[in-house]
VOGU-3710 file (C-alpha; in Angstrom, 3 decimals, decimal comma):
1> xxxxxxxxxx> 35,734/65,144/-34,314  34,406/62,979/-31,339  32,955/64,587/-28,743  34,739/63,713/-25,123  30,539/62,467/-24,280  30,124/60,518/-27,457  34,281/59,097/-26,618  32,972/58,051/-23,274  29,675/56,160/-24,319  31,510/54,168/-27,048
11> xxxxxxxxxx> 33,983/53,179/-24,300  31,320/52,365/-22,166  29,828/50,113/-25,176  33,209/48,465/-25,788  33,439/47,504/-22,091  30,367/45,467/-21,728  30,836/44,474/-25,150  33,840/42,884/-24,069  32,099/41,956/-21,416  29,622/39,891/-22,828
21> xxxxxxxxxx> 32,124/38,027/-25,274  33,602/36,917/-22,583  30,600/35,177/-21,021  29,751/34,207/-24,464  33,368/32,086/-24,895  32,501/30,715/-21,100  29,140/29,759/-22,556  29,769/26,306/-24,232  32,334/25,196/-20,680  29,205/25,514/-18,871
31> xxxxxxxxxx> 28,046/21,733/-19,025  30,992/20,816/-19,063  31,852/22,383/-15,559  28,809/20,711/-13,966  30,103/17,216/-13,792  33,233/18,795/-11,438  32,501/18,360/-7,240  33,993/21,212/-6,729  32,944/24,344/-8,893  32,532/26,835/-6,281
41> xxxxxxxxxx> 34,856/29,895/-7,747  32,849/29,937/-11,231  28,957/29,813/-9,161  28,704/33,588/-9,691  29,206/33,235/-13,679  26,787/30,051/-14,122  24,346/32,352/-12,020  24,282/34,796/-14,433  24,391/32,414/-17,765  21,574/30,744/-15,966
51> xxxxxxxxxx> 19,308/33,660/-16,655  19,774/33,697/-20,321  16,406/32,383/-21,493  16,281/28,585/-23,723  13,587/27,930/-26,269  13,789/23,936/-25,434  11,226/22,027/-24,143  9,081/18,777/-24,522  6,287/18,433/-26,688  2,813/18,557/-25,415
61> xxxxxxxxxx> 1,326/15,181/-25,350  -2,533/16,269/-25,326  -4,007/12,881/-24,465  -5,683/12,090/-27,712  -5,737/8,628/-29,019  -6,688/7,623/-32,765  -7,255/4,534/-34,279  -3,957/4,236/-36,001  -2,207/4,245/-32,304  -4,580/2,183/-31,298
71> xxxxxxxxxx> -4,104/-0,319/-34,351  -0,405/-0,163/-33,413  -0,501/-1,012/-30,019  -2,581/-4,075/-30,263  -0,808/-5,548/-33,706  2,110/-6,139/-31,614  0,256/-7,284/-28,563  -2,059/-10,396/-27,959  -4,035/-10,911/-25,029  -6,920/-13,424/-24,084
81> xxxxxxxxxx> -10,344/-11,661/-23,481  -13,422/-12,891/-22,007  -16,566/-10,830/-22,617  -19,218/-11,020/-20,089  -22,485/-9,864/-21,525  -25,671/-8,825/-19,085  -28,792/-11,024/-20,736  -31,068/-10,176/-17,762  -34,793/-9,390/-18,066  -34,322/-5,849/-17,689
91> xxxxxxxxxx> -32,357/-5,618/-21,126  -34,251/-6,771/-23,613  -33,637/-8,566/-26,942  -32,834/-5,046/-28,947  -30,685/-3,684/-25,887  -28,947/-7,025/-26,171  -28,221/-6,804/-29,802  -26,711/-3,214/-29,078  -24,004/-5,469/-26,455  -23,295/-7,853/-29,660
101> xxxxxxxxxx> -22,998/-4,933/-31,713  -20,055/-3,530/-28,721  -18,695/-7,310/-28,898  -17,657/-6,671/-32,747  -16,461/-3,130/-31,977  -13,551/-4,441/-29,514  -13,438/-8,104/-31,456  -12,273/-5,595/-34,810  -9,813/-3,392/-32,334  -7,555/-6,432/-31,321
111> xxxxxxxxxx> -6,335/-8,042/-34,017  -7,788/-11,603/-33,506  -5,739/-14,350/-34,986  -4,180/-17,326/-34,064  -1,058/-15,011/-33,290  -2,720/-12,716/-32,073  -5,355/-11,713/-29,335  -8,193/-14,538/-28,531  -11,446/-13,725/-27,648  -14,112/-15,701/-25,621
121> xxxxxxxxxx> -18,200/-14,925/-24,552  -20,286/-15,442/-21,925  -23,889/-14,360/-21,776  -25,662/-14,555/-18,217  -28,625/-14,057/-16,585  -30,054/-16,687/-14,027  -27,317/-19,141/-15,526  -24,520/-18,277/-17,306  -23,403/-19,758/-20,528  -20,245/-19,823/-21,990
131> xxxxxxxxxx> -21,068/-19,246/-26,078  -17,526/-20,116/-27,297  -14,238/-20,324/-26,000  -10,709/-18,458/-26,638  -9,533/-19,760/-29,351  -12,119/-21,221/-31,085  -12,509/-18,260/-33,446  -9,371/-16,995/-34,488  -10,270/-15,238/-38,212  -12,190/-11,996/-37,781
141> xxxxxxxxxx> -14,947/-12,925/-39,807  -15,541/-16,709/-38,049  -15,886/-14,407/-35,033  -18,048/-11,593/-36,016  -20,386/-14,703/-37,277  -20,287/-16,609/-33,886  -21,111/-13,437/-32,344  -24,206/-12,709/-34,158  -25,726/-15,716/-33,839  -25,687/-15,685/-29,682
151> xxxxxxxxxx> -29,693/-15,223/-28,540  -31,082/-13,779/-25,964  -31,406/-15,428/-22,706  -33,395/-13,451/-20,274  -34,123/-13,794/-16,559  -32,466/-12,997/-13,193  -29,037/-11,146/-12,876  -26,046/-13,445/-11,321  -23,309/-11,573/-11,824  -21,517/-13,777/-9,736
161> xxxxxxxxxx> -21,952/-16,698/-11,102  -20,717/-15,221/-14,816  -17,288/-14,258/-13,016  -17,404/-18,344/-11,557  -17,715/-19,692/-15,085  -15,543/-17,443/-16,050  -12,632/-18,812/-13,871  -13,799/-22,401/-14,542  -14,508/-22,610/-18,091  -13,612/-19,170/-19,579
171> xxxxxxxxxx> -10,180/-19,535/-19,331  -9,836/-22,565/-20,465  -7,499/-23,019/-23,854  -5,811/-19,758/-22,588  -2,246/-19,197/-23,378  0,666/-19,280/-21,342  2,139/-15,887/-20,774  -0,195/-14,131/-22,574  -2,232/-11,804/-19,864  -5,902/-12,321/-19,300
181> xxxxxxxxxx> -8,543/-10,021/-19,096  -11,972/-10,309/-18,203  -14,977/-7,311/-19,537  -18,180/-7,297/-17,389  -21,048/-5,337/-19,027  -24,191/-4,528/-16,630  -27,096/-3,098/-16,642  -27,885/-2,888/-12,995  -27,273/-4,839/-9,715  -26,211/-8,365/-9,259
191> xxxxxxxxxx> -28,688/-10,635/-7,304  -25,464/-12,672/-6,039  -22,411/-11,915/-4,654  -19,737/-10,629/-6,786  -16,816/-9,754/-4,573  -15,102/-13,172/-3,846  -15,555/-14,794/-7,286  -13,852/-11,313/-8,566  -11,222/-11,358/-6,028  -10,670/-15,683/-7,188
201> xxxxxxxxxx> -10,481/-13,993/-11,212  -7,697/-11,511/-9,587  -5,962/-14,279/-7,780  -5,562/-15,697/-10,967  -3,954/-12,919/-12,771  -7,027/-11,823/-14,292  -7,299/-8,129/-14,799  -11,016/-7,432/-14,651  -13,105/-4,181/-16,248  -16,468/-3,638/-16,069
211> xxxxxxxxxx> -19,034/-1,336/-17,858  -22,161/0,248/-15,823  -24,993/1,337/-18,099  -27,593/3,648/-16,849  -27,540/5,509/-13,637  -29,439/2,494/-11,928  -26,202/0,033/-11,825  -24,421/-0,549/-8,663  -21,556/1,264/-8,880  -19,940/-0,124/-5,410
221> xxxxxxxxxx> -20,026/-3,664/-7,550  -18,686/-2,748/-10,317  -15,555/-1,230/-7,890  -15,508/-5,050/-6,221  -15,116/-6,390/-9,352  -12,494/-4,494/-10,920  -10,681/-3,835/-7,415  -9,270/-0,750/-9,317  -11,717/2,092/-9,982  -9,376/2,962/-12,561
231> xxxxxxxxxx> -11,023/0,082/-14,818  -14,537/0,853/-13,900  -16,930/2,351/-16,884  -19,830/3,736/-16,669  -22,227/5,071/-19,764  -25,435/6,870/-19,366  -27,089/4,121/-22,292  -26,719/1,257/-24,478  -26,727/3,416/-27,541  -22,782/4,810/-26,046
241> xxxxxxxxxx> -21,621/1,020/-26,443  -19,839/2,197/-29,495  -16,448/2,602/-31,475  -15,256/5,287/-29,476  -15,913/3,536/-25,712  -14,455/-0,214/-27,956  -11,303/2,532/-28,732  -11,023/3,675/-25,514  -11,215/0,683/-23,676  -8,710/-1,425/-25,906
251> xxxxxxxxxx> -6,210/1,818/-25,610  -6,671/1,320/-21,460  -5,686/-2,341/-21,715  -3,132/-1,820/-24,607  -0,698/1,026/-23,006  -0,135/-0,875/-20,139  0,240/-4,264/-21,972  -3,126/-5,331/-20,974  -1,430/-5,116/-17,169  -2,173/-2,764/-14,134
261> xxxxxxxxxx> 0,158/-0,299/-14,355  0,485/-0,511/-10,424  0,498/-2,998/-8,001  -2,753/-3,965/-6,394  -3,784/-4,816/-3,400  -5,095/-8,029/-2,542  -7,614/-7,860/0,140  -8,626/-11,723/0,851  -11,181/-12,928/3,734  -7,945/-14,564/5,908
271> xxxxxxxxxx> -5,200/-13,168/3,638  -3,473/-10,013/2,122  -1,301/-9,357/-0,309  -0,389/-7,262/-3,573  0,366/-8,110/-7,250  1,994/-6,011/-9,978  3,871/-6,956/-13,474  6,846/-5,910/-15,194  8,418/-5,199/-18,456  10,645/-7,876/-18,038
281> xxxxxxxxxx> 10,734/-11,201/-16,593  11,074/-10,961/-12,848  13,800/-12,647/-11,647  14,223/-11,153/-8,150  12,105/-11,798/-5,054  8,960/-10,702/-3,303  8,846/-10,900/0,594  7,145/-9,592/3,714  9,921/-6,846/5,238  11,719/-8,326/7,738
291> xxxxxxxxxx> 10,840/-12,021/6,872  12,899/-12,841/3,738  14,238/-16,134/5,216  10,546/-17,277/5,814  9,468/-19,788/2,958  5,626/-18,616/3,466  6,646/-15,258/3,287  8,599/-15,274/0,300  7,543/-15,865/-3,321  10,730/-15,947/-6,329
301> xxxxxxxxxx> 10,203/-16,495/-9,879  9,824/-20,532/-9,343  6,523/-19,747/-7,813  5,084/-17,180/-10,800  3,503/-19,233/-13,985  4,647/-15,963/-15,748  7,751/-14,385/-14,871  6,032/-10,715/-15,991  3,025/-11,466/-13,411  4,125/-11,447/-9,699
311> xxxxxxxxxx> 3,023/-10,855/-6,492  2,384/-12,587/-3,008  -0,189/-13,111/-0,640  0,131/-14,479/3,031  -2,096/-15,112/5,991  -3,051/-12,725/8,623  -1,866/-15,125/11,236  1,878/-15,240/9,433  4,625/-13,186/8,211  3,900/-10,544/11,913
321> xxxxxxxxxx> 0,867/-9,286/9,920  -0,694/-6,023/11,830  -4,240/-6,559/12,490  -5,592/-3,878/14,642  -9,930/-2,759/15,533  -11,444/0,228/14,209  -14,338/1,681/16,522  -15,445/3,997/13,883  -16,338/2,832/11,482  -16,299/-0,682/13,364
331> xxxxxxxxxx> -14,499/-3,194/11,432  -10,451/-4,237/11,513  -7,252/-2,766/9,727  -4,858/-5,190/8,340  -1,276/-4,302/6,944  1,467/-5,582/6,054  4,760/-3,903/4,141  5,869/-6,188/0,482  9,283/-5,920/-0,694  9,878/-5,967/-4,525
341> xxxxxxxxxx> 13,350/-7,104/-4,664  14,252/-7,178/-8,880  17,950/-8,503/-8,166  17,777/-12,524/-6,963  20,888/-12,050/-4,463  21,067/-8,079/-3,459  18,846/-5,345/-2,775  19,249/-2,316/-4,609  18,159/1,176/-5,241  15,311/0,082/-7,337
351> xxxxxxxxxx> 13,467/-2,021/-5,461  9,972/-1,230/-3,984  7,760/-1,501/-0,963  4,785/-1,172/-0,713  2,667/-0,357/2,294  -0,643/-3,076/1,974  -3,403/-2,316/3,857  -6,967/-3,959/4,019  -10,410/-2,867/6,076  -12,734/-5,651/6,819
361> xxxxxxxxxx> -16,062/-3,211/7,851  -18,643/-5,072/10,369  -22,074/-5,313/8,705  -24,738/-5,034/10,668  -26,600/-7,509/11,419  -30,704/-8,023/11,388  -32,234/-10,722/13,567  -36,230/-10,964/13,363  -37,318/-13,086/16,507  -41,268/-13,147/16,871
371> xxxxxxxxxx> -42,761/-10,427/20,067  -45,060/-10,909/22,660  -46,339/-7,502/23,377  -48,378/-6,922/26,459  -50,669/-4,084/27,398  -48,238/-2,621/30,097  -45,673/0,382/28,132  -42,312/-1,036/28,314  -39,867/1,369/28,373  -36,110/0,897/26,809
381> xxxxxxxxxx> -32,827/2,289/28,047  -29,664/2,331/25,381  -26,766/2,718/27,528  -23,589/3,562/24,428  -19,801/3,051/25,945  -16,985/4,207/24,110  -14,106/1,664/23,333  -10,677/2,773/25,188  -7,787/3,266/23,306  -4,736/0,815/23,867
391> xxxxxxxxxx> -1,297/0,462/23,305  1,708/-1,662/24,219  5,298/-0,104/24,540  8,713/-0,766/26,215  9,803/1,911/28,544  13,639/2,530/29,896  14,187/2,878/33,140  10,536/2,954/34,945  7,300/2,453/33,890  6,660/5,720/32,565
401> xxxxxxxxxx> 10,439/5,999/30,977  10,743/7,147/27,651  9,678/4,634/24,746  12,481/2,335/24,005  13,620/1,644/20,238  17,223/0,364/21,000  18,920/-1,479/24,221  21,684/-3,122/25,210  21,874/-6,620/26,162  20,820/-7,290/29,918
411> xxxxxxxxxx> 19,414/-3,306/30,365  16,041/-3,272/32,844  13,032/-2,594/30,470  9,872/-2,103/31,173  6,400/-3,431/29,459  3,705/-1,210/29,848  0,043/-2,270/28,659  -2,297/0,213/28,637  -5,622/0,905/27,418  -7,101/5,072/28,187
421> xxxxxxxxxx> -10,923/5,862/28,568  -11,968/7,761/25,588  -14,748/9,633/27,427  -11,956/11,072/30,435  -10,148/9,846/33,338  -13,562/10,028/35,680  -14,384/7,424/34,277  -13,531/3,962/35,070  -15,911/1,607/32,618  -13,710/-1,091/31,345
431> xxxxxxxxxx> -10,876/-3,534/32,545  -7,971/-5,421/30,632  -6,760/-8,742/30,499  -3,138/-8,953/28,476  -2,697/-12,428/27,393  -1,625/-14,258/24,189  1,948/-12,431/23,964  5,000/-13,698/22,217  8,389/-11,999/20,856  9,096/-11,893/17,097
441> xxxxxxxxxx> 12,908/-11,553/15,631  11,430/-9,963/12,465  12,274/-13,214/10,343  9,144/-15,449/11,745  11,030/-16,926/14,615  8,512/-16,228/17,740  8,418/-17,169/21,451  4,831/-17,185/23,502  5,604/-15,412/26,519  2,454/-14,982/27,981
451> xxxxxxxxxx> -0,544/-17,488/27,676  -4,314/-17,339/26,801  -4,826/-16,990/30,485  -2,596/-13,076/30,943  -0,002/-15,725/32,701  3,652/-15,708/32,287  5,646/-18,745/30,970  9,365/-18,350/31,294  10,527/-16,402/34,333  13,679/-14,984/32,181
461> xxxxxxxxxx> 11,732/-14,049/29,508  8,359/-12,258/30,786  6,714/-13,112/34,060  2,769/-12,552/34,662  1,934/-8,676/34,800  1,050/-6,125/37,403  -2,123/-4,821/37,386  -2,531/-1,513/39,421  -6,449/-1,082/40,634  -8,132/0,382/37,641
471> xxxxxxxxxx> -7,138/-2,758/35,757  -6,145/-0,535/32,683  -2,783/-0,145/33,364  -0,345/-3,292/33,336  3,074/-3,129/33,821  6,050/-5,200/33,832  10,718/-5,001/34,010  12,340/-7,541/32,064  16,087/-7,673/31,067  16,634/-7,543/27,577
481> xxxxxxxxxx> 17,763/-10,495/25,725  18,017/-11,099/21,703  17,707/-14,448/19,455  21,374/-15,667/18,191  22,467/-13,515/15,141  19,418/-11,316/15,019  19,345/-8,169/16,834  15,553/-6,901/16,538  12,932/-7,868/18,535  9,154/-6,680/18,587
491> xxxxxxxxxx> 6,649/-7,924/21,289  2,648/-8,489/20,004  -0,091/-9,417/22,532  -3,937/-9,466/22,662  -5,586/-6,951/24,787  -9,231/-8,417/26,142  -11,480/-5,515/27,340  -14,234/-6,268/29,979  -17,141/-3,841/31,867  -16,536/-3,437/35,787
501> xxxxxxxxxx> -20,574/-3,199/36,085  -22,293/-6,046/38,011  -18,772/-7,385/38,322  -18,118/-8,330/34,600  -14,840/-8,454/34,916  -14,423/-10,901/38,101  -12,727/-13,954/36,819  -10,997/-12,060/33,586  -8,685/-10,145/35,052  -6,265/-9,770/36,814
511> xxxxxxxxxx> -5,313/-13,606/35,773  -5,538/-15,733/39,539  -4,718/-18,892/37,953  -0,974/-18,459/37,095  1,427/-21,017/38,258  4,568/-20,483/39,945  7,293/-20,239/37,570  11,274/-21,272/38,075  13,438/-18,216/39,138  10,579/-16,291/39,880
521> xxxxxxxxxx> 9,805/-14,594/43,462  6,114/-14,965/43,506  5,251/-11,776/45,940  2,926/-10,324/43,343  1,003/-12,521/42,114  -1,573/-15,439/43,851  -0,794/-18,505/42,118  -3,397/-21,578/42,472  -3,890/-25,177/41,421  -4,874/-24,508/37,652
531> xxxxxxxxxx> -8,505/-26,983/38,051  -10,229/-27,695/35,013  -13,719/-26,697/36,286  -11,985/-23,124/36,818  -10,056/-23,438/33,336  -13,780/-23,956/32,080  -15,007/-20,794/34,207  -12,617/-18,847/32,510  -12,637/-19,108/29,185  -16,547/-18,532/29,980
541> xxxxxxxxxx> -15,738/-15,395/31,267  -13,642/-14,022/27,881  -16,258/-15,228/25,695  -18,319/-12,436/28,074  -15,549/-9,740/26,870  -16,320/-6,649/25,053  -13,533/-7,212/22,624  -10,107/-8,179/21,267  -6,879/-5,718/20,359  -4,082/-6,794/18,907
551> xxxxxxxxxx> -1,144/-4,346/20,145  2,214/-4,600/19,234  5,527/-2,456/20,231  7,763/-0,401/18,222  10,641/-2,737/16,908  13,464/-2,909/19,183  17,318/-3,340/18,004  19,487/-4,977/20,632  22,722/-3,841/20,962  25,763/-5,755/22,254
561> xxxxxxxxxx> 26,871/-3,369/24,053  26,137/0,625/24,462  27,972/2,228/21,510  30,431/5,240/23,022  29,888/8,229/20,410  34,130/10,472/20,359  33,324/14,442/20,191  33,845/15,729/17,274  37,405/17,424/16,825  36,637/21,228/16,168
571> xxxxxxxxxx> 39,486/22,638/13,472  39,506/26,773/14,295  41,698/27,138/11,443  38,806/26,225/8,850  36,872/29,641/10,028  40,609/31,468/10,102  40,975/30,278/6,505  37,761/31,428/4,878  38,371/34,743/6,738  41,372/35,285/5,086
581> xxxxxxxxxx> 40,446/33,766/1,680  37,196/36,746/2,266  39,293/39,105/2,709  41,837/38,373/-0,515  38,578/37,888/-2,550  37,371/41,455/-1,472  40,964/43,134/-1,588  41,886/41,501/-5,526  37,477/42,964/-6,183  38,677/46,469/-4,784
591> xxxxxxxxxx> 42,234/46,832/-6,782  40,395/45,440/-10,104  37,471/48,829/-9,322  40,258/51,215/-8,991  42,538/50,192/-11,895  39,296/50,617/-14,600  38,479/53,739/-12,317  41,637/54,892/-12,964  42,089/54,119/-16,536  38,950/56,036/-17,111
601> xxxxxxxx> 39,737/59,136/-15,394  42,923/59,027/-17,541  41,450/58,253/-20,608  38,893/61,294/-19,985  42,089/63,702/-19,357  43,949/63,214/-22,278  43,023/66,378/-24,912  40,941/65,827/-27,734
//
């Protein structure tokens, strides 16, 4: 006989039993529920399935490379490769012999043929010299023969020249399509310059890598050359040119198709721009935001000798390119946003920008002049200012109005130039002169509205600023007007800075030379005869400027007219209904508790 305790705990087991063969049925419905919008009434029951534990997952992919992924990689791949060996007279002819020993280690990783990949040398020293070309070895064992019989050259390092030859010799008899890469092996520093011959090699869609050996190269070189420190090598000695740094650099170039994996950044003495490849030919567009319909600012697949290697590059005085001064570290910022647009009509979700931004750093400069010294002590006083900080904005309302970023047509706007000692508001070291200003649509159409001089030139547009008396605030209402068809607008202007002491700036600013202009009242401003002897004076007097800003406002969108928002319509019944749907949930939750309650408790009372 079954004890009423043993009855109950095998009921007990056959509930949850039950139970759980329910959820089990549910189980497989589970992805197929997820697709549904709305799958609110079953949350509970995925909640609970969702803690049942999986045993699925992704291999581990521990990094390791072998030769046999490495020989796959490049059988399928060619790729033209220019090896630049260092023949300086730090190496020596035995060091050398260890490079042409490295030259055969990555000449037997790429599958040379006339299919295939195409190797070419340069040794260089004082002069560089090209020992054969790409393609004029394309069996393995013609190559490993040309290679061994390369001697030494010895003398000075030029670097840069090697890269030069490289771009004017080296890559001749390349291949169309197939991508180019340049390997720069050094043992030291370069007695020449290496940046802009490296950044020409890049222009050209050459992706370079270099080697450091010993702790006595130049590191910051080998980072100009490659412009990606991600391609930069370094080895403590020439006895670790071997198989396994051959294997790892042919598995760098081979896994991303001998192609940076991520767009670089092109960082040019008067231009900037970025560069990146794809898997498939590019047939979209690449374009400076805002200025697709600008021919200079917009580079499609006509323009890209392969259609897997794109990029574009502009001018800093094009395209609205940001340039803007750094006081610490002293130099200038330049940026500039890229669109990758894959589709050659339509944007879509996968398209790219990317953010480009350059730092041109001020060297300093060393000028030995010969010195009379006398017997009296001369003693020298340093006197260090700090550079204020300036900005241009649009204000609504007054001068001090909040910062505008949309306006109707006509509305009373405010400029507002200022430029805020560093060191406090005692102090009252510098003056401004706002000049150079004109008004860009975002698409490359631009209007000067203020000249060289600070002085207005179209009384509808922008007339010449007020200055108040500590010359660093400038101020100025306009009414807002748009170009035809394009509703943004963003003003740019050139902020001249000038010391007060010993009246530097008299004759900067405020401008006194400003002609009277057409619709314009004229009670602000003293307008004179505009004399070339005074013309003279002044551009004198900029030249004696501290320095140049470039300040730009926040882009503007101009509205037709001010867009009326309706209040939303409230629906009380929404909050009655989920009351009441509460409430049925919780009443159907209590009746389903006291029916198995109660079927218990009768189940318990029957006799045994």
């Amino acid at each position: 006989m079954i004890t009423r305790s043993r009855e109950k705990d095998l009921e007990s087991e056959n509930f949850w039993l039950s139970l759980i063969s329910i959820f089990q049925k549910l189980s497989p419905l589970r992805d197929e529920m997820r697709p549904i919008p709305r799958y609110d009434f079953i949350i509970p029951i995925l909640t609970f399935l969702s803690l049942i534990p999986t045993h699925l997952a992704n291999p581990i992919d521990n990094g390791l490379v072998d030769s046999e992924l490495i020989h796959e990689c490049v059988t399928h791949k060619a790729v033209e490769v220019i090896l630049l060996l260092d023949a300086s007279g730090s190496i020596g002819d035995d060091t050398f012999k260890k490079q042409l020993s490295f030259a055969m280690h990555l000449a037997s990783r790429l599958n040379i043929s006339e299919e295939g990949s195409h190797m070419a040398l340069i040794q260089y020293a004082e002069t560089p010299k090209l020992e054969f070309s790409l393609g004029q070895f394309n069996h393995p064992t013609q190559l490993e023969w040309a290679i061994q019989r390369i001697e030494y050259q010895s003398g000075a390092t030029n670097t840069g020249q090697a890269l030069r030859l490289t771009l004017e010799k080296g890559l001749q008899g390349a291949r169309t399509g197939i991508p180019k890469v340049a390997i720069v092996i050094t043992d030291g520093q370069s007695q020449d310059d290496v940046s802009e011959p490296s950044q020409l090699l890049r222009d050209a869609d050459v992706m370079v890598y270099a080697i450091g050996v010993t702790n006595l190269v130049n590191v910051h070189q080998l980072h100009q050359m490659t412009g990606n420190p991600v391609r930069v090598f370094t080895v403590e000695s020439f006895e670790q040119l071997d198989r396994a740094l051959a294997d790892s650099l042919t598995w760098s170039m081979c896994k991303t198709e001998f192609r940076p994996g991520t767009p670089e950044i092109i960082c040019g003495p008067d231009r900037i721009g970025v560069k990146a490849s794809t898997k498939q030919p590019f047939e979209g567009n690449v374009f400076v935001m805002d200025h697709y319909h600008d021919e200079e600012c917009r580079a499609g697949p006509e323009k890209f000798p392969d259609s897997r290697s794109i990029g574009l590059t502009v001018p800093f005085s094009a395209c609205n390119v940001h340039r803007y001064r750094s006081l610490n570290p002293k130099g200038i910022f330049v940026e500039v946003s890229i669109v990758f647009m894959f589709h050659s009509l339509f944007m879509t979700k996968t398209d790219q920008t990317v953010k480009v931004q350059c730092f041109y750093m001020e060297a300093d400069k060393h000028v030995t002049v010969p010195l009379s010294v006398s017997m009296i002590t001369t003693v020298f006083r340093e006197q260090i200012y700090q550079m204020p900080q300036c900005a241009y904005t649009l204000r609504k309302g007054a001068p001090d109005g909040p910062i505008v970023r949309f306006a109707t047509l006509g509305e009373s706007v405010y400029h507002r130039w200022e430029c805020i000692e560093v060191e406090g508001a005692d102090k009252d070291t510098f003056g401004m002169l706002v000049h150079s200003c004109y008004v860009d649509n975002g698409y490359g159409d631009r209007v000067d509205i203020l000249d060289s001089n600070g002085c207005g030139l179209d009384a509808v547009l922008l007339s010449t600023p007020d200055y108040d008396t500590s010359l660093r605030l400038a101020t100025k209402p306009y009414h807002v007007f748009k170009y035809a068809d394009r509703p943004v607008l963003q003003f740019q202007c050139q902020i001249t800075l000038c010391l007060k002491y010993d009246g530097g700036c008299e004759g900067i600013t405020p401008p006194q030379n400003c002609k009277k202009l057409p619709g314009e009242d004229g009670a602000h401003h003293h307008h004179h005869h505009d004399h070339p002897e005074r013309r003279r004076k002044l551009v004198r007097r900029l030249a004696d400027g501290v320095g140049t800003i470039d300040v730009f406002t926040d882009s503007v969108t101009v509205l037709e007219q001010e867009p009326s928002c309706q209040q939303p319509v409230q629906y009380p019944f929404i909050n009655t209904n989920l009351w009441i749907m509460a409430i049925i949930t919780l009443t159907n939750m209590l009746v389903f508790i006291v029916t198995v309650w109660f079927t218990f408790r009768k189940r318990r009372c029957k006799p045994s």
